[in-house]
C-alpha positions in Angstrom: -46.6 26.3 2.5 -47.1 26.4 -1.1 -45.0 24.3 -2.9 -44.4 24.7 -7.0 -44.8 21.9 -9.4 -40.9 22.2 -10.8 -40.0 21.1 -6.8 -42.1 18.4 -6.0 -39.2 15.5 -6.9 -37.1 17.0 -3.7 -41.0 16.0 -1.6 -41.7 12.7 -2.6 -43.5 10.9 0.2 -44.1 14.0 1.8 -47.6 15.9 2.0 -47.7 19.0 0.1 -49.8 22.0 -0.9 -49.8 23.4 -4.4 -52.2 26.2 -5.7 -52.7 26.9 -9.8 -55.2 26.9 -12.0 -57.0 24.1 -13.2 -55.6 22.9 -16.2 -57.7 19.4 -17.7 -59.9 17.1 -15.9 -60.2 13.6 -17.2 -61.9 10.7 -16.1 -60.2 7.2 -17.0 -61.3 4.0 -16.3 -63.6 5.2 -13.6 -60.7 7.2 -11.8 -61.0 11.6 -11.6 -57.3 13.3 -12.9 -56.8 16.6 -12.7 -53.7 18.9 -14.1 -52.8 21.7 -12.1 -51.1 24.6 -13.6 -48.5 27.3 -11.8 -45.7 29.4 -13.1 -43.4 26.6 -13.2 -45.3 23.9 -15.0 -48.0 21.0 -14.6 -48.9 18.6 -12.3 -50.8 15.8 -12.4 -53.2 14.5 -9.5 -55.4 11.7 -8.9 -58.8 12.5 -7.0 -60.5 9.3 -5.2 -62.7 10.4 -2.5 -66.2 11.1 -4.0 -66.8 14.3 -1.7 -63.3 15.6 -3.1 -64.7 14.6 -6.3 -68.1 16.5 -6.1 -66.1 19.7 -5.5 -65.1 19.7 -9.2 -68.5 19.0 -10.8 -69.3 22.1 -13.2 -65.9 23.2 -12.8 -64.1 24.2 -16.1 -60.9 24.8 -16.8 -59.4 28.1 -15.5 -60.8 26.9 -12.1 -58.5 28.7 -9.4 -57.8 26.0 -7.0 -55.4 24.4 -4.1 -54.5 20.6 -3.5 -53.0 19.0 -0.8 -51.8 15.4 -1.0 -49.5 13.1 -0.7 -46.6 13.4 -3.4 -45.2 9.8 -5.6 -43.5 9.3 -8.0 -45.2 7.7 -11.4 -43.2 7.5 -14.6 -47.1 7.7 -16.6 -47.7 11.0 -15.0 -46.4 14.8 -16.3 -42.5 15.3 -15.2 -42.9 11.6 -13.3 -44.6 12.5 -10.6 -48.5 12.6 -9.1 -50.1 13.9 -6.3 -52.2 11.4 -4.3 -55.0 11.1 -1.5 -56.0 14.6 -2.5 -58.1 17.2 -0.9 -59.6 20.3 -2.6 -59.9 23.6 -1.7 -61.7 26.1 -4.8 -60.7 29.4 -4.5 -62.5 30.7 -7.8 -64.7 28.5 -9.4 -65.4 28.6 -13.3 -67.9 27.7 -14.6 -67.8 29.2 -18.3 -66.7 26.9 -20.9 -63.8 28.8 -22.2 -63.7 30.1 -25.9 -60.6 27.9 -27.0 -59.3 24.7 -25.3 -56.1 25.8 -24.0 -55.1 22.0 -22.9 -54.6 21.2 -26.1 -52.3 22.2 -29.0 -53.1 25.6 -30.7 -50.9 24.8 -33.4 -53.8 25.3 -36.3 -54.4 28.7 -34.8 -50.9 29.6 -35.9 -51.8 29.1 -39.6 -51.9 32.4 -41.4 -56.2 32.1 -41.8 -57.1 31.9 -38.1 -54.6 34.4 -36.8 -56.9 36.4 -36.0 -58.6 33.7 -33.8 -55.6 33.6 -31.9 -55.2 36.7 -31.0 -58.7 37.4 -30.1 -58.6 35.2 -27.7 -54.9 35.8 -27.1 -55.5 35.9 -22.9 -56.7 33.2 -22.8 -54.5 31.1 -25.5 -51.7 32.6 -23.7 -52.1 30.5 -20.9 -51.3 27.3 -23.2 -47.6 26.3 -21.9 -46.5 25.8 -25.7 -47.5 29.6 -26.4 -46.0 30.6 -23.0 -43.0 29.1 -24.3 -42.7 31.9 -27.3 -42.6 34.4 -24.5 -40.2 32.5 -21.9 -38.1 32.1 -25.0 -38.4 36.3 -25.7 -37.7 37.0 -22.4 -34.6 35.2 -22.1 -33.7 36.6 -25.7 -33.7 40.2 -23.8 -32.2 38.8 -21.1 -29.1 37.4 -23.2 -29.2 41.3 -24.9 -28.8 43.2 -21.9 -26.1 40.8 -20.3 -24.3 41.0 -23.5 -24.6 44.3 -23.9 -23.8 45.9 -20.3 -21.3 43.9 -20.4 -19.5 45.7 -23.5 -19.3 48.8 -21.5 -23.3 50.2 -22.6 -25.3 51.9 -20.8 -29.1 51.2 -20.5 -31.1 53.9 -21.1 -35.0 55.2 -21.6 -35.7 58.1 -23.9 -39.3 59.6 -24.6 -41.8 58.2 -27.5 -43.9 61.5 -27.6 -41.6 64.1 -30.0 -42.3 67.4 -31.1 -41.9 66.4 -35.2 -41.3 63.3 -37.0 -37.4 63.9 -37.6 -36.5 60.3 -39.8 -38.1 60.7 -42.9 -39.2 57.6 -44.3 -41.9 55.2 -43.0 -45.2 57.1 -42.1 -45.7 58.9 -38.7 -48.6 59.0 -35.9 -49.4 62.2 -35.6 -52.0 63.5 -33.0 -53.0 66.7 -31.0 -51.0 67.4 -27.7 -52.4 70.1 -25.7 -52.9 72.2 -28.6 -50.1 71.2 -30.6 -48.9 68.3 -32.9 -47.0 65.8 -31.6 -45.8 62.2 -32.9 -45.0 59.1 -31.8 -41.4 58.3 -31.7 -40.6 55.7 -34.9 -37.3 54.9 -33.5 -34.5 56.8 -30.4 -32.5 57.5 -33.1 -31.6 61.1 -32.9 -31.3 60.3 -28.5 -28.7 57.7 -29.1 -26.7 59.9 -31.1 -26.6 62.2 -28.2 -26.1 60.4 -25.6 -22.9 59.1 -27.3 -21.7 62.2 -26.5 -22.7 61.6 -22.6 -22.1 57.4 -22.4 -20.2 56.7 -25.4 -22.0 54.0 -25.6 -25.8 53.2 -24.7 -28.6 51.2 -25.5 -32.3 50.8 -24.8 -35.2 48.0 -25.4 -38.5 50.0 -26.3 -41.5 50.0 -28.3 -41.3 51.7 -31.1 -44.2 53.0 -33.3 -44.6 52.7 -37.4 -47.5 54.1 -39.5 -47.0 51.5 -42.4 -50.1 50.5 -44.0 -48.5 46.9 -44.0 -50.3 43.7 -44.1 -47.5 41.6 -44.1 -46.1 38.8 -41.8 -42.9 41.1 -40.9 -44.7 44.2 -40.6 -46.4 46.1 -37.1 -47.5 49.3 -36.2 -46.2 48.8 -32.8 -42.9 46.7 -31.6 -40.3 46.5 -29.7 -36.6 48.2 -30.8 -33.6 46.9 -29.5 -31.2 50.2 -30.2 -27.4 50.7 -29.6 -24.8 53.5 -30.2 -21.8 53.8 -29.9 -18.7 56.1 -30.3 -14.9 55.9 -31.3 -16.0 53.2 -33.9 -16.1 51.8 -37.2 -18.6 49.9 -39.0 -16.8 47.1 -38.7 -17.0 47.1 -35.2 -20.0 47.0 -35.2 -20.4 43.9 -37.2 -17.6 42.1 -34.6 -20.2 43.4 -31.8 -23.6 41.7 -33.7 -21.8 38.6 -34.4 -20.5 38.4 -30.8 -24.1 39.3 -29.8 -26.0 37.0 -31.5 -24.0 34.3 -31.0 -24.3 35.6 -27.1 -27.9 35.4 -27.7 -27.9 31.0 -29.6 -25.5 30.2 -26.6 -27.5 31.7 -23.5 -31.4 30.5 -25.6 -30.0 27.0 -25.7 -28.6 27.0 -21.9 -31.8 28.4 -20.2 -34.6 27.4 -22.8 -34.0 24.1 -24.3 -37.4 22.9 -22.7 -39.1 25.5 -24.1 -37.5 25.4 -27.5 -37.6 22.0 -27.7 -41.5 22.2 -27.8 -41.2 23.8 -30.8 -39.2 22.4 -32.5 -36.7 24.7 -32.9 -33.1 24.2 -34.5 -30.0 25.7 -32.9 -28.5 28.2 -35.5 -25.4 28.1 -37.2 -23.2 30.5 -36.5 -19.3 31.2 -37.2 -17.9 33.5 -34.5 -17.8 36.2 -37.3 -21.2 36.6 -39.4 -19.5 36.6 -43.2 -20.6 39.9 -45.4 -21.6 40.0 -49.2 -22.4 42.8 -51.2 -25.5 44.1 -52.5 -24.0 43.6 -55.9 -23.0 40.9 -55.4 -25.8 39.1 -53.7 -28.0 40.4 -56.7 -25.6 38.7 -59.3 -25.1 35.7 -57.6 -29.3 35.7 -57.0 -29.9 36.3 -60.7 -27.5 33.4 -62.1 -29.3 30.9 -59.7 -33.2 32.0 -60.3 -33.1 33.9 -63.5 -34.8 36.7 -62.0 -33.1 39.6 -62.6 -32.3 42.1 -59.8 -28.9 43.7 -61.0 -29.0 47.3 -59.8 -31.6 47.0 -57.7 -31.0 49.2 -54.8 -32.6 47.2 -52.2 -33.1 43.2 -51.6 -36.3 41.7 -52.2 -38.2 39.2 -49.9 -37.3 36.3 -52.2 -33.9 37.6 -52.3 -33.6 37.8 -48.5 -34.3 34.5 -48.0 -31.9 33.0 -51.0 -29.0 34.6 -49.8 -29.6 33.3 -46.2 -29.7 29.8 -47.6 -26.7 30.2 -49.7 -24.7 31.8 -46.4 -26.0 28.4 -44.7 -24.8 26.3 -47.5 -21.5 28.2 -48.6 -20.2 30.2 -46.0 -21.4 28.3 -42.6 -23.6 30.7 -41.4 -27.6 31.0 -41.6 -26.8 35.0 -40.8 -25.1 37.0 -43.4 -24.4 40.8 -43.6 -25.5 42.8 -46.6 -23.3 45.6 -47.3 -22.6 48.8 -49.8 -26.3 49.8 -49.6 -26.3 52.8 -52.7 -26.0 56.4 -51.0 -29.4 57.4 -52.5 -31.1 55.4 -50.2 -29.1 57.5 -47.2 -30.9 59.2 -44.0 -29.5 63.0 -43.7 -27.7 61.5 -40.5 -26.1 58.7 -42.5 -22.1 58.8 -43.0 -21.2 57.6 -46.7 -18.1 55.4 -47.4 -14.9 57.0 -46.6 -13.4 56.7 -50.2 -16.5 55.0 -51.8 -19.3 58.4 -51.4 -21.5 56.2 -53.9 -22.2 53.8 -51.0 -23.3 54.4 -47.7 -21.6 52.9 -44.7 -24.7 51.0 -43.9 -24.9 47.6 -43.3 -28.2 44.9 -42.9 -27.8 41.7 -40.9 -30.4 38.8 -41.9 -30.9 36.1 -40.4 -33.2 32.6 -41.9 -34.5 34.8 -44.7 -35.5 38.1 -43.0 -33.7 41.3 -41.9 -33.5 41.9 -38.5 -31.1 44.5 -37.7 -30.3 48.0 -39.7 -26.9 49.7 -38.3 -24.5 52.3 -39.9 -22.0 54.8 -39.2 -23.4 58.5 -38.5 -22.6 61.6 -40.0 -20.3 63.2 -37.3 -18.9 66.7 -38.0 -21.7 69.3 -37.5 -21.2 71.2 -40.5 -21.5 67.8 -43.3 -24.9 66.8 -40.6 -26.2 70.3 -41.0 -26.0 71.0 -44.6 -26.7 67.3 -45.4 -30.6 67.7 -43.3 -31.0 71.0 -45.8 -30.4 69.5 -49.0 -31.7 65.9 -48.2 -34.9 66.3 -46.6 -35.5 70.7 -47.1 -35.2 70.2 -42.6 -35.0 73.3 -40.6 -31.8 72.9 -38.3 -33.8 75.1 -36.1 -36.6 72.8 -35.2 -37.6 71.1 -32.3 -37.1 68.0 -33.7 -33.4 68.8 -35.4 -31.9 71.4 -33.0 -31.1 69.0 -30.1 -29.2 66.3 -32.2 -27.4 69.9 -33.9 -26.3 71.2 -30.4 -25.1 67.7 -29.5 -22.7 67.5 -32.7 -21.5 70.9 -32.4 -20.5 70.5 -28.7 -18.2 67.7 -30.3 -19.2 63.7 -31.0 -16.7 61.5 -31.9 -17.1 59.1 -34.8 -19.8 57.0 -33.8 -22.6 54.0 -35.2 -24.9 51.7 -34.2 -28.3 49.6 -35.2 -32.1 48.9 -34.7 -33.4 45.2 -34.1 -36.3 44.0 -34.3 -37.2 41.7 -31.0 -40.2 39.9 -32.2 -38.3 39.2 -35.6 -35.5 37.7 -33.6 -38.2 35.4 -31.5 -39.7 34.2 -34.4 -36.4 33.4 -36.3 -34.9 31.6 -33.5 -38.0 29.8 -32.8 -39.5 29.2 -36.3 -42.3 30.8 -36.2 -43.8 32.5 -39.6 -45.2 35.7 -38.8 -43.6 37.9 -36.6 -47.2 38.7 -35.0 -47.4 35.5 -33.5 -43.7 36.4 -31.3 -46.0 39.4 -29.7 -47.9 39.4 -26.6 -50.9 41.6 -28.0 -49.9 42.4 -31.7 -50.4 45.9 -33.5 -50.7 46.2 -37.2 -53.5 48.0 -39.5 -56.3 46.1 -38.4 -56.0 45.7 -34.7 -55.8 48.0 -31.1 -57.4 45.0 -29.2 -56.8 43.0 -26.8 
């Protein structure tokens, strides 16, 4: 019976059999140590016999193997314990040195100039336990989501990427030919959401999401994954009670299940009130300006500098390193946006960033069909007849109740939470301008 490296403590003294991948072979002072690698971590073993020996000659790392031997415990060895009297069985010998040394630290592959290196040889790096980490770590990130999420009454749902029309507006499209016709790639559920708040009330879904931004940047993709939520019968303040209770939902459940994980890289536990405090725009920008000089008084959005100030000043002021941003100007309004009941100069829009970089967008949606309607004609000149209009038009006719909700970014919230500096290095096989491979 296979047994995994995370169980051997509960078989000391007994004989065991564990399969992986060969993971470093060392020599030291004349004795052959091998590290086996499984889903569950390393282990350590020390081969004497010279025919067990023999059997690794050639052999390189990636070497798919089994050991059996007898199990002790050794404070010097990975998680205190070795595997002794060992005998070898090779499954699948390599014999190709590999391209990068994934025994060792890949940390200089994660400066911004050999990126690229990275993630050309991201299949193999991957199986580097400090890069696994990122993605034990993202995992448990959409793990914390869902469970926080479903329960809050959502409902989890899938809805298609391939749309008749780009129906946003805004960032750029992929368009391609589909059977004759043109078809895009969805840039967000958006418009699905909003309808099935009139089926769910309230619903979410964790997609990829597509972005044809000729962005080079290190929070920019073509390709990524959306965590989206709607819901109905609220108000925009409810939905900043429901991201505060979620990301705190997210530190808590990251720091209970991942600490390992987190801990090799160095990651700091946020801080986070149970309510993430709001400032302005305006007032963001004034308080900016006094403090650098640079003036961005009337600016209608933040910029980069300015994102990561005012999370700094949150962390220092208000005890938080999250802070929401809030009356965005209404000319910077999507047709389905709502403005600010009493305020129309401001939409009811809000941004939450977290250690210097936006990751969510949320607002309140236009509900009555009538303000939707005439608001798609004079905003964006959109035919309320279209494929890509007439759905979300039935939906608001047939009755939807006053209703919001937001996009997040889940490789910005890896990154953040781990500390890592481009939100590339959070994805398993990254998109942007430049690459479609691996």
């Amino acid at each position: 019976m296979r047994i995994l490296s995370r169980e051997l403590k509960e078989y000391v003294g007994k004989k065991v059999t564990v399969a992986g991948w060969l993971h470093k072979k060392r020599l030291l002072g004349g004795l052959t140590f091998i590290v086996i690698r499984d889903r569950s971590g390393l282990t350590q073993a020390l081969v004497k016999e010279k025919g067990e020996v023999e059997k690794l000659r050639g052999l390189q790392v990636g070497t798919v193997l089994e050991i059996t031997g007898l199990v002790a415990a050794d404070e010097r060895a990975p998680g205190g314990i070795e595997v002794h009297e060992v005998g070898l069985k090779i499954d699948v010998p390599v014999e190709a040195e590999p391209p990068i040394e994934i025994d060792k630290s890949l940390d200089q592959f994660h400066k911004s100039e050999l990126l690229d290196t990275l993630f050309e040889y991201r299949v193999i790096g991957l199986r580097n336990p400090k890069e696994q980490a990122v993605f034990k770590i993202q995992a448990e990130i959409v793990e914390a989501i869902r469970q926080y999420l479903r329960g809050q009454d959502f409902t989890d749902m899938r809805t298609p990427k391939l749309l008749a029309a780009a129906t946003e507006g805004g960032a750029e499209v992929f368009k391609f030919e589909y059977f004759g016709k043109e078809a895009t790639l969805a840039q967000s559920p958006q418009f699905y959401k909003q309808m099935m708040v009139g089926v769910f009330e309230r619903v979410f879904e964790i997609a990829p999401v597509y972005r044809a931004e000729p962005s080079a940047t290190t929070r920019h993709m073509t390709e990524y994954i959306s965590v989206d939520a709607e819901m109905g019968f609220v108000t925009i303040e409810d939905i900043k009670h429901l991201l505060s209770g979620l990301f705190n939902a997210i530190v808590e459940h990251l720091w209970k299940t991942c600490e390992g994980e987190l801990n090799m890289w160095g990651a700091t536990k946020p801080l986070l009130p149970k309510m993430i405090p709001s400032m302005t725009m305006a007032e963001i920008h004034k308080k900016y300006s006094a403090a650098t000089g640079e003036n961005t008084v009337g600016e209608k959005d933040l910029r980069p500098d300015e994102e990561r100030w005012v999370c700094e000043y949150a962390k220092e002021n208000l005890g938080s390193e999250a802070v929401f941003v809030t009356d965005w100007s209404a000319s910077e309004m999507r047709f389905y946006h709502k403005a600010q009941e009493g305020h129309p100069e401001f939409a009811d829009r809000i941004d939450l960033l977290f250690r210097g970089l936006e990751m969510v967008t949320g607002s309140m949606r236009e509900n009555r069909h009538d303000v939707v309607k005439k608001q798609l004609v004079e905003m964006t000149g959109g035919d309320p007849d279209a494929p890509g209009f007439k759905p979300l038009l039935m939906a608001m006719q047939a009755g939807m109740p006053p209703h919001g909700g937001f996009g997040m970014g889940l490789e910005r919230v890896t990154a953040k939470m781990i500390g890592l500096s481009n939100i590339k290095e959070a994805s398993l096989f990254p998109r942007d301008i430049n690459r479609l491979a691996p």
